[in-house]
C-alpha positions in Angstrom: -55.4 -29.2 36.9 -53.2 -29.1 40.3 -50.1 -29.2 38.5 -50.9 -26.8 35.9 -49.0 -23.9 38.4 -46.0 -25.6 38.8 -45.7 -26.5 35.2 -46.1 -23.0 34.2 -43.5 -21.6 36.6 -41.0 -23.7 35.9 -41.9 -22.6 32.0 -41.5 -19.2 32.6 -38.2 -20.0 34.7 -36.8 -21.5 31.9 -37.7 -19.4 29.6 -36.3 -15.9 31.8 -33.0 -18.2 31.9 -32.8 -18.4 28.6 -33.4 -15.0 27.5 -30.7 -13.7 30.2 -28.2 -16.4 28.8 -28.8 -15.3 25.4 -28.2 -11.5 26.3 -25.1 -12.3 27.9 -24.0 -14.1 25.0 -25.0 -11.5 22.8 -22.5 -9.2 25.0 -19.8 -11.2 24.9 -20.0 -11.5 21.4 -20.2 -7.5 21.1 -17.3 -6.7 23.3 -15.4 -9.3 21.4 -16.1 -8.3 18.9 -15.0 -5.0 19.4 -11.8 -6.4 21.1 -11.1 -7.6 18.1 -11.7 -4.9 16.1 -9.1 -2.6 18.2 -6.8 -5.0 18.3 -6.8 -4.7 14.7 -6.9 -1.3 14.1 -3.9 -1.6 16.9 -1.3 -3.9 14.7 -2.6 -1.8 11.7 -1.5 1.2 13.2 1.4 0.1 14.5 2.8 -0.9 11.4 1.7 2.0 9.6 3.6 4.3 12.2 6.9 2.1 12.4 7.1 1.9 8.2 6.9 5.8 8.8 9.5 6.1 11.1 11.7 3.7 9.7 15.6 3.6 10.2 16.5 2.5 6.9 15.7 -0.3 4.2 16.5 -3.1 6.5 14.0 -2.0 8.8 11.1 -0.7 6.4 11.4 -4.3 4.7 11.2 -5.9 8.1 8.5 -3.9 9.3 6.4 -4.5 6.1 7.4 -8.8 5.6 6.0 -9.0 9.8 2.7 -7.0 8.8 2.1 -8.6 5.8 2.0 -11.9 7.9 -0.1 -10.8 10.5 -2.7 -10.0 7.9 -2.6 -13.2 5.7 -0.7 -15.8 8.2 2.3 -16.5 5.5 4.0 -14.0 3.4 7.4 -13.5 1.7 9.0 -9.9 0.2 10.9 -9.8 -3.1 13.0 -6.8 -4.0 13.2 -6.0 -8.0 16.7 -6.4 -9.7 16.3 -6.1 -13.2 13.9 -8.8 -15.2 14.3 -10.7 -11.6 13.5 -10.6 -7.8 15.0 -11.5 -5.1 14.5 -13.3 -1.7 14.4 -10.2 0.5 12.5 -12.2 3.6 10.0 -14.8 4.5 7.6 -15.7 6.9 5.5 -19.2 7.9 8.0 -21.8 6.6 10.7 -23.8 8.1 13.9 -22.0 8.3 15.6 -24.2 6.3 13.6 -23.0 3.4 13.8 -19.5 4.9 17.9 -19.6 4.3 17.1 -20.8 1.0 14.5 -17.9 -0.2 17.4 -15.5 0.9 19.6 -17.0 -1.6 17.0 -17.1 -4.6 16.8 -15.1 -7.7 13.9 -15.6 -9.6 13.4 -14.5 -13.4 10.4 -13.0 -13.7 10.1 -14.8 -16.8 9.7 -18.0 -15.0 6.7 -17.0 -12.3 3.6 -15.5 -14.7 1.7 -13.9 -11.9 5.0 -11.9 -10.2 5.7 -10.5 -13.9 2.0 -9.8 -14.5 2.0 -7.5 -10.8 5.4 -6.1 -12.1 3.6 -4.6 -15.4 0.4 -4.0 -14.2 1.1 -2.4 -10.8 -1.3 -4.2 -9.5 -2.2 -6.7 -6.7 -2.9 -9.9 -8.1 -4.0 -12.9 -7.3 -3.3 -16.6 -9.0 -2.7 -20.1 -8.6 -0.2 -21.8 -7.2 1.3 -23.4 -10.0 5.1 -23.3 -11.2 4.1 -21.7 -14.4 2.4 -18.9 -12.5 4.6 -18.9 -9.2 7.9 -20.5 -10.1 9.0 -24.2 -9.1 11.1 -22.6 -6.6 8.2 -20.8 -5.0 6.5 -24.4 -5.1 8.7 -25.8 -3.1 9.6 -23.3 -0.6 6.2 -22.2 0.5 5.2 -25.5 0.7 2.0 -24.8 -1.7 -1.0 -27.5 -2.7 -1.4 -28.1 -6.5 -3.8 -25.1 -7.4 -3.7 -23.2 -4.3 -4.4 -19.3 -4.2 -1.4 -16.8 -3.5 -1.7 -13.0 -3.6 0.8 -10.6 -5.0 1.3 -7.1 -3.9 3.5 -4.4 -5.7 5.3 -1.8 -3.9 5.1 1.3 -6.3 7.5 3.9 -5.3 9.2 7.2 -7.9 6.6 5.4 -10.7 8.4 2.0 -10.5 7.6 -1.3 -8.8 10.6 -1.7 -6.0 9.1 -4.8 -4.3 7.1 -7.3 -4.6 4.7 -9.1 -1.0 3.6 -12.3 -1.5 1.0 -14.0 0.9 -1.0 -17.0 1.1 -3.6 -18.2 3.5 -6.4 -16.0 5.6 -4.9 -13.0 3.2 -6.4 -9.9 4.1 -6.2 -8.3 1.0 -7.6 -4.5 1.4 -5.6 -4.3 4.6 -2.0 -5.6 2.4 -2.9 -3.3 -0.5 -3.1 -0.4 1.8 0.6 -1.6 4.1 2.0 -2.0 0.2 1.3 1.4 -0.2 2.1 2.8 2.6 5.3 1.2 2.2 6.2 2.7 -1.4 5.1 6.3 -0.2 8.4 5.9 2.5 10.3 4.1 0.5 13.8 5.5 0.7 14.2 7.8 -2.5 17.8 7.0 -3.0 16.9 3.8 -4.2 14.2 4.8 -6.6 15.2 8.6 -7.5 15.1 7.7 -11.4 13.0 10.0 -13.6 10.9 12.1 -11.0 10.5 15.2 -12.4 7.8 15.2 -16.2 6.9 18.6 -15.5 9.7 20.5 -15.1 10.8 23.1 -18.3 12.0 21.1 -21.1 15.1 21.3 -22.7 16.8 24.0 -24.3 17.1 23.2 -28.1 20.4 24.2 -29.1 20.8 28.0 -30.7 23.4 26.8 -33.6 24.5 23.3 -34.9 27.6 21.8 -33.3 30.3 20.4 -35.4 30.6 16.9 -33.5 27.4 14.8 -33.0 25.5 16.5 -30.0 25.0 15.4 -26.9 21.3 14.5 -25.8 19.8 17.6 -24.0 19.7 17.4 -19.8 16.2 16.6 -18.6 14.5 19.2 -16.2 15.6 17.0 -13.6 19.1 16.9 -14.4 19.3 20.7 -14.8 18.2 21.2 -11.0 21.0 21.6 -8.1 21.0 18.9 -6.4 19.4 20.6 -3.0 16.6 21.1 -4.9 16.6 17.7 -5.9 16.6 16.5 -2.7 13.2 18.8 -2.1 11.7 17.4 -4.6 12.0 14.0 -3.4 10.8 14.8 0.3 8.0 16.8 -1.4 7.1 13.2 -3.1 7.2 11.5 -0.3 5.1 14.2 1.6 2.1 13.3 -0.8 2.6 9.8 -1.1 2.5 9.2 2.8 -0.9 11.9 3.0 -2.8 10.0 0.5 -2.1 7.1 1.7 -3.3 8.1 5.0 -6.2 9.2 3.7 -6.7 5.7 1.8 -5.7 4.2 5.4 -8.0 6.5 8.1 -10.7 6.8 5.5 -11.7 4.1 3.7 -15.4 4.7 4.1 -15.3 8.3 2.7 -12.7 7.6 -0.2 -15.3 4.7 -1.3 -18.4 6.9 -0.7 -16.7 10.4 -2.7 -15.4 7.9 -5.3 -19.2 6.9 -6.0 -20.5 10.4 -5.5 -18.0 11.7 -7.7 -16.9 14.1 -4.8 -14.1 13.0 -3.3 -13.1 16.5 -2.1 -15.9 17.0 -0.6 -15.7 14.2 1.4 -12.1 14.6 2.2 -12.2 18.7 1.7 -10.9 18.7 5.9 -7.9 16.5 5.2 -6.6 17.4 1.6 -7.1 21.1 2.9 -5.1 20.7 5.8 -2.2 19.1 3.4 -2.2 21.0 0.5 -1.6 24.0 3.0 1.7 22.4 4.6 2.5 21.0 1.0 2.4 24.8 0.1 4.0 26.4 3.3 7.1 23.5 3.0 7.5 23.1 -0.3 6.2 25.3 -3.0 6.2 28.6 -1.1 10.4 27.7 -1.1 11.0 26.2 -4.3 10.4 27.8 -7.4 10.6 24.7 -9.7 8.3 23.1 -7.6 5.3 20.6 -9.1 2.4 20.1 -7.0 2.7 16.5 -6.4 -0.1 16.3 -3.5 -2.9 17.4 -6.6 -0.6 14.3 -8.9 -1.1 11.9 -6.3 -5.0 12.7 -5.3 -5.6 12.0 -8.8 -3.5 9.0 -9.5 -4.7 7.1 -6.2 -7.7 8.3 -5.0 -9.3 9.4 -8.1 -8.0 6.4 -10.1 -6.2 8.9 -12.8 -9.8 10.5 -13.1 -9.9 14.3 -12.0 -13.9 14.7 -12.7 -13.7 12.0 -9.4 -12.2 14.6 -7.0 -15.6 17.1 -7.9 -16.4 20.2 -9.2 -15.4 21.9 -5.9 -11.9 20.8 -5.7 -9.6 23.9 -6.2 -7.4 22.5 -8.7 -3.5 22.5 -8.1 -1.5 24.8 -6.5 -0.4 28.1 -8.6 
């Protein structure tokens, strides 16, 4: 029985020890945790903000290839050039093979999963095999017999410009969002084609010409080119505020998608932009289409109006 009081101190020693070494565990984990976290949300915004305030293709390609590693670990950018892509940039390989992607053009006939992303608009995700990636892509990235590679359109003026491709740790939501991003800024001289379905259609001719007629200018071609050029930055206006929104508010896009309410979980935000979409752009042009409504509906609300609630205002008039 004597030694029944030492035992029991040393017991309860132990056993204080052990609870303060698991609290400060459990602190280090949080504030690493939350290190991490903000270190995240730091190279996130980072890119976002330099893809914003790009200085031209070179660098808006640049910015986009180096985030799109970050987020996955390897990752190489296409461009589109007719029923091909080309090597734009590439990350994570030797740099022999990186001189080599430079030079390649790919038919998209050869590489199922880049033409499937091309049609679809959409991320996808395949194996790596030369039927789905090319034999090319094979041997460059250096990819394992039925390895996993993601693909990520760039959709910019309604046409995919670019194409990321990752492999590895890929971060997919955070990619999808940087891809974007990336096709709201794109630079509109490159993708200008076609921008205008709204504007008033073409003038039928009043009597029949002797000589076979010419086809009828589109709305777009009709408009001077300074309003053109309006038209575009209006575009780009929207596509960079929705994507913010899809960027700054994940949680609530999710959460008024489910609801059915997307305005009013956004109402503070796509307020605050459809008032400087109206004060910059359709208060000073009158041909003006209200691309910000376009845009809420075709991204956040997945082409589904009902999505954005019965309390959303509707477009501008």
């Amino acid at each position: 029985m004597a030694s029944s009081g030492p035992t029991a101190s040393l017991h309860q020693y132990l056993e204080n020890q052990l609870a303060q070494l698991s609290t400060a565990i459990e602190r280090r984990f949080e504030e690493a945790r939350l290190a991490a976290r903000g270190e995240f949300a730091g190279q996130l915004n980072q890119a976002v903000r330099r893809m914003r305030l790009n200085d031209g293709m070179e660098e808006l390609t640049a910015t986009l290839l180096d985030a799109a590693a970050a987020f996955s670990g390897n990752a190489a950018l296409f461009r589109m050039d007719g029923e091909s892509v080309r090597g734009e940039g590439i990350r994570g390989v030797p740099e022999e093979a990186v001189e080599a992607f430079r030079r390649l053009a790919l038919p998209l006939s050869s590489a199922a999963a880049l033409a499937h992303s091309v049609e679809s608009r959409d991320p996808v995700v395949a194996l790596t095999t030369p039927a789905q990636v090319s034999a090319e892509m094979m041997h460059l990235a250096g990819h394992p017999p039925e390895g996993r590679v993601s693909i990520f359109p760039v959709v910019a003026a309604d046409r995919v410009a670019a194409l990321v491709y990752a492999w590895g740790d890929v971060q997919a939501s955070t990619l999808e969002l940087l891809t974007q991003v990336a096709g709201a800024v794109w630079p509109a001289e490159k993708t200008a084609a076609g921008p205008l379905v709204t504007i008033a259609p073409a003038i039928a001719p009043t009597s029949a010409p002797a000589a076979e007629p010419a086809p009828p200018a589109s709305g777009w071609d009709r408009l001077p080119p300074d309003e053109q050029r309006v038209h575009l930055r209006a575009q780009r206006f929207a596509r960079v505020k929705v994507a913010e929104m899809r960027l700054s508010e994940g949680g609530a896009v999710n959460s008024g998608r489910v609801r059915r309410n997307l305005y009013e979980a956004l109402g503070r935000r796509i307020d605050a932009a459809r008032e400087t979409f109206r004060e910059s752009f359709f208060a000073t042009c009158p041909s003006m289409v209200d691309y910000l409504h376009l845009e809420l509906v075709r991204t956040l609300a997945h082409d589904d109006p009902e999505l954005l609630g019965k309390d959303y205002p509707g477009p501008l008039a």
